[in-house]
N, C-alpha and C positions, 0 to 999 in steps of 0.2 A: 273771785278767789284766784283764778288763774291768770288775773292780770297784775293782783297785787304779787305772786309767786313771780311773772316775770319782770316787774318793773325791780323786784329784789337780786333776781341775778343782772340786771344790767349794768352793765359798766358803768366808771364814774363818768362826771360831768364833762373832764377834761377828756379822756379817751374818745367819749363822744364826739364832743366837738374838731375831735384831731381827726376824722372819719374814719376812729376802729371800728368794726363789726361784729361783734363776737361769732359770725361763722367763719371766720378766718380762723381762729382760734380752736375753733371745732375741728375745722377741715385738719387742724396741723395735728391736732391726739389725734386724729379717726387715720392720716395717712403715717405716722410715725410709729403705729403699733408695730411693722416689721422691726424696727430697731430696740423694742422694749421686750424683745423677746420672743416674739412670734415664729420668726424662720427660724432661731435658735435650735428646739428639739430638733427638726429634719435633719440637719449636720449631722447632731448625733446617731439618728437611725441612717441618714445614707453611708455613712463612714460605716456602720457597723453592716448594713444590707447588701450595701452596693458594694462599698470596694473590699467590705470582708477585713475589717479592722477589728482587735481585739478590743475588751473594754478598758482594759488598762493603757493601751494606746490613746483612745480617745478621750478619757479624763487625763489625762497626762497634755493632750491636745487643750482640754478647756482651764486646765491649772494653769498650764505657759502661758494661755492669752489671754487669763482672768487677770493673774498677778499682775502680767505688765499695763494691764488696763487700769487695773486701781490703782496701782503705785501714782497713776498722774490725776487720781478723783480730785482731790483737795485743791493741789495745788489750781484745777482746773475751775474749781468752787471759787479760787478765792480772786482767778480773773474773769468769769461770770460777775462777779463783787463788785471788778474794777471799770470793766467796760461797758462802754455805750451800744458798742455794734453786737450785740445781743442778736439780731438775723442774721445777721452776715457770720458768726459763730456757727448757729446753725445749719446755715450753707454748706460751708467750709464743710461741717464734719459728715453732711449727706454726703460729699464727693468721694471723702476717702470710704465711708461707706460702699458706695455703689463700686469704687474698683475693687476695694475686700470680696465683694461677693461675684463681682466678673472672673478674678484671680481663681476662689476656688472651683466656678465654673469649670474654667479653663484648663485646669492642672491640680484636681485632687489627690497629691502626694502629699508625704510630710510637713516638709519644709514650708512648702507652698499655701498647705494650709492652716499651718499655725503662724506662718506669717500675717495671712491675708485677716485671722481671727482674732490675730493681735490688735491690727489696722480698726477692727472693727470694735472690738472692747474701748478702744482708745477714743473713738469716734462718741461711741455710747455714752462714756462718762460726761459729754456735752447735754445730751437729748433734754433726759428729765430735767436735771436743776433750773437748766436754761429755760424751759415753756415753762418751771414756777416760777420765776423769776418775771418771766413775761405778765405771770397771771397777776403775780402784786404787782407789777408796774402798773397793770392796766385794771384794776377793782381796789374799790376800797375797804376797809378791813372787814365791814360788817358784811361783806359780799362775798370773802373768799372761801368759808366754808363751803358753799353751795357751789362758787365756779370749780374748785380743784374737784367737785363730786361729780360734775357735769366733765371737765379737764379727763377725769377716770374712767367716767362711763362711753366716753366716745372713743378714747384708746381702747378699751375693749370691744366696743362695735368694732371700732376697724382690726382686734385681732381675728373676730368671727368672720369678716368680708374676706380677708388676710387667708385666712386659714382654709376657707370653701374654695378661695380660688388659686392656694397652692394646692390642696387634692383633687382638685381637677387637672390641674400642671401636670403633679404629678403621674397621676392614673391615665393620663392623653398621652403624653409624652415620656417622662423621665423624672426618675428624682433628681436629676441632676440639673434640670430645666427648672426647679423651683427657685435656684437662688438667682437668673434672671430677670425675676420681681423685683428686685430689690433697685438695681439703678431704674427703673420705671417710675415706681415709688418714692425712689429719692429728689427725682426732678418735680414730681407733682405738690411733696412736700415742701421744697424749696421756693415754689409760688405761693403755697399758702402763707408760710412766714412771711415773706418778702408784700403780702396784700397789708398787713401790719405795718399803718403809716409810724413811724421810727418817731414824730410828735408825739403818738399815742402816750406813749413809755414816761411814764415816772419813774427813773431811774434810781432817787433814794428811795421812793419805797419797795423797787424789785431788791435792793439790797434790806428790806426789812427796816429801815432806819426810821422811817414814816416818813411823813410827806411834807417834810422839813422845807420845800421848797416856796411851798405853798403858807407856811402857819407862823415861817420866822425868816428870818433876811440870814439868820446866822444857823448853817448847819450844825448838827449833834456830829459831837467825837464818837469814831467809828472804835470800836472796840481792839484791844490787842488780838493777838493770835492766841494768847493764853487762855481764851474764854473758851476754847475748844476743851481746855483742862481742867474748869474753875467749875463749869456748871455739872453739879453731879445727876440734877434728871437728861442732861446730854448725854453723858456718858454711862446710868445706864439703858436709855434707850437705844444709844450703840450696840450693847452687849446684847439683846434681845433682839436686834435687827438680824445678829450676825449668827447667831444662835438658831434663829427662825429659817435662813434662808442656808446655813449648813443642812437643815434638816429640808427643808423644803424645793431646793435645786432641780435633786439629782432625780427626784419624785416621777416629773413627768415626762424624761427621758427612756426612763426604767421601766415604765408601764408602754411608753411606747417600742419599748425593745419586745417586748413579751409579748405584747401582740403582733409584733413581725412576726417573730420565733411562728407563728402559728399560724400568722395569714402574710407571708413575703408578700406573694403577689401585689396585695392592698395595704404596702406597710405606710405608706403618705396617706392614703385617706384613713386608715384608721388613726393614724397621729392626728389630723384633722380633726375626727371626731371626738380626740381626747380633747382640742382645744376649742372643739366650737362647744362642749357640752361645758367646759370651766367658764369662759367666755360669753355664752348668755345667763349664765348665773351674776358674773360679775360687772354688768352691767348695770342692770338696777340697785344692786348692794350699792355699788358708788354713789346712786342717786339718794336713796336712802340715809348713807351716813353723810351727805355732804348737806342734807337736811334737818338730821339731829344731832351734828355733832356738837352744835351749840347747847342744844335742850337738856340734851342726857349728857352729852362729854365724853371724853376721846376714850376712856380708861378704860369703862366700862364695854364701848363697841371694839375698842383692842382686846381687850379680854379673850370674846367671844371669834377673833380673827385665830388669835393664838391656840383655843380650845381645839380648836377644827381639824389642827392636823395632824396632832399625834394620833386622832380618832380614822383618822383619812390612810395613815400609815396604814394601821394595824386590818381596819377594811380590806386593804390589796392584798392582804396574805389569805381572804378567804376562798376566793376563786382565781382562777386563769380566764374565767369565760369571757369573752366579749363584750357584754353586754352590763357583766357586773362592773367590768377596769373601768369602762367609760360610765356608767352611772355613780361611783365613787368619785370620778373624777369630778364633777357636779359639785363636790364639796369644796373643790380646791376655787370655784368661784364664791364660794362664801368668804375664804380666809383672805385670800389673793384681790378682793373688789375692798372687804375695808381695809387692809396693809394699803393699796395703792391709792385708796383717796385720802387716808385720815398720816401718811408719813410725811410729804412735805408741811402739813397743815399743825400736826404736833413741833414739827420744828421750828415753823413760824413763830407757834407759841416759845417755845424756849427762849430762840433770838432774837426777840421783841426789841426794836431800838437800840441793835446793836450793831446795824449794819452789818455784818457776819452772815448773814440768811446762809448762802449758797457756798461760801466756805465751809460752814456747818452741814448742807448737804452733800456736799464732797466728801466732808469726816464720813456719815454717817453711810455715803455712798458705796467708800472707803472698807470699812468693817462688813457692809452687805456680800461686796465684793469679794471678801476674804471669804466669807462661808459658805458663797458658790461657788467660788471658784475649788475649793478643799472638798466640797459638795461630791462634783463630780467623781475625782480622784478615790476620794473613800468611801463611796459605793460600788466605783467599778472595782475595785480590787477586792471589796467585801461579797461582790456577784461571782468575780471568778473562783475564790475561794469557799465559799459558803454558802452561793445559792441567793435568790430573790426575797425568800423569806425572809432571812435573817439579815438581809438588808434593810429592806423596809421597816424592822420592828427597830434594828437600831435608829434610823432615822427619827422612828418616831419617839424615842427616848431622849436624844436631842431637844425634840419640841415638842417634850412636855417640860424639858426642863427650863426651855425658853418661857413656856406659860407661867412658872412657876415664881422667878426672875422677876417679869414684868408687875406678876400680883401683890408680890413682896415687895420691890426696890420701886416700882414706877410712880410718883403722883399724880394725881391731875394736873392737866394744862392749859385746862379752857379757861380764858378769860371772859368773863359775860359784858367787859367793856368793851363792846367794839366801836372804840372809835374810829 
């Protein structure tokens, strides 16, 4: 059983033979989890811990470098779309990466730092679309379900590795000593991509086109830009991306402020343990839906992602204690493990041979974008004026009404033809 399981996740014939490895591919989720979020919350509690920044400050800080981040998702999709150098993208954006995070090392002040945060929003909108991109170039369709669950579950491992050994960083040293992980991290991820022989790559099908290369002499016409407008399960799987992650953002910032509030001392290892407890939750969830998302279908395990967290909201308003934030937090690897394997894999489905894939995950990057970035902003300003509580409940009003959205307006999109 376990060998018919792994001859299914193996790569196609041609990747094979071009000598890909699928631990290359491992290695690049397990060392790119700092870029998908990981170091993220710290920012927010060392601005608030360390340098004594208000919360209005510091979502005003993640609005400036959200917006200017996503304003370039799309356009960045649509030359993910165009080109070949697909590693060498990824390169490129670990560098500006690693000086982003040298930068705010260096000189955590205003300017400084919503420069260097901008750099790194900007950098970001390369990561994901680009390793799915990589992953259709390198499986063939009946295989992607299970590699994007495998793709999810190893970005998670490595936010847990991530995560234990920024709160040792921290707790040794400094919180301000956590964001020189990052250019470390960004050089080791740079050889894992770069072990991805550039033969491997089927480039119309990383573009979703299929494997036109292969099956006809004469490629498929790649779709307009208007397909972004025409498909209505695009557009509203948009509105509930952007819905979900308004509500969902600001979440584990806020929980990790509260717990400073109470334990300074150990404000990095208790953020730590907020994300190593979401984080081994969200590991196997990935592996799970990326093995029935064919059987049962996307709708039904979106469903039960969406459920989670306006229930997750209202949880954190019942204690301040220790022991309850971070055992709530637990739930956000249920919601957070199927959102991050089954979104590039629902969008495959929509852009099926239209070559558009990663334009489309630009769009939908795009609108993510929008609701974390407003995330921030409209919670810090709802904590200064109204307190934790009624923050949280509003959030979670939000994302019920995201669940609500997806139940009503969403179809299924599983194709059972995998060819």
């Amino acid at each position: 059983m376990s060998e018919l399981a792994e001859n299914f996740d193996a790569p196609d014939i041609r990747s094979t033979k071009a000598g890909f490895r699928p631990a290359a591919l491992d290695a690049l989720n397990f060392l790119l989890a700092d870029v998908r979020g990981a170091l993220g919350p710290y920012l927010n509690v060392f601005l608030v811990t360390d340098q004594h920044w208000s919360q209005s400050q510091v979502g005003l800080v993640t609005t400036i470098s959200g917006l200017l981040g996503l304003s370039l998702q799309t356009p960045i999709g649509a030359a993910i779309d165009a080109t070949r150098a697909k590693r060498e993208l990824i390169v490129l954006a670990l560098a500006v990466l690693a000086i982003g995070a040298t930068a705010i090392f260096a000189a955590p002040s205003f300017w400084p730092v919503v420069t260097a945060n901008s750099l790194i929003a900007i950098a970001g909108d390369v990561f994901s679309p680009t390793v799915a991109a990589l992953t259709l170039g390198l499986y063939a369709r009946k295989q992607l379900a299970r590699r994007l669950g495998r793709n999810s579950a190893f970005d998670h491992a490595g936010n847990v590795a991530i995560a234990l050994a920024a709160g040792a960083v921290g707790y040794a040293f400094s919180q301000r000593a956590v964001f020189l992980m990052v250019p470390v991290l960004s050089v080791l991820a740079g050889i894992a991509v770069l072990s991805i022989p550039a033969a491997a790559i089927d480039h119309e099908r990383a573009r979703d086109m299929g494997e036109v290369g292969v099956a006809t002499e004469t490629p498929a016409k790649t779709a307009g830009l208007s397909v972004l407008f025409e498909s209505r399960p695009l557009a509203v799987f948009g509105l509930c991306v952007m819905l979900f992650h308004l509500a969902n953002a600001a979440m584990l910032p806020l929980v990790g402020q509260k717990l400073a509030a109470v334990y300074p001392e150990e404000a990095t290892a208790m953020m730590s343990a907020c994300i190593v407890a979401a984080q081994m939750v969200m590991a196997p969830i990935a592996l799970l839906v990326g093995r029935t998302a064919d059987s049962w279908g996307r709708k039904p395990l979106f469903l039960a992602g969406f459920a989670v967290l306006p229930i997750r909201a209202v949880l954190y308003t019942f204690s301040d204690n220790s022991f309850w934030l971070v055992g709530v937090q637990l739930l956000d690897g249920v919601g957070a493990g199927i959102f991050g394997a089954l979104t590039p894999l629902v969008i495959a489905d929509i852009m099926r041979g239209t070559g558009r894939y990663n334009l489309a995950q630009g769009a939908v990057a795009t609108v993510q974008g929008i609701g974390a970035s407003v995330s921030g902003l409209i919670a810090g300003v709802i904590v200064d004026y109204y307190g934790y509580t009624v923050t949280f409940l509003s959030l979670g009003a939000v994302a019920a009404l995201a669940l609500i959205v997806f139940a009503v307006g969403m179809p299924e999109t599983a194709n059972h033809d995998h060819a």
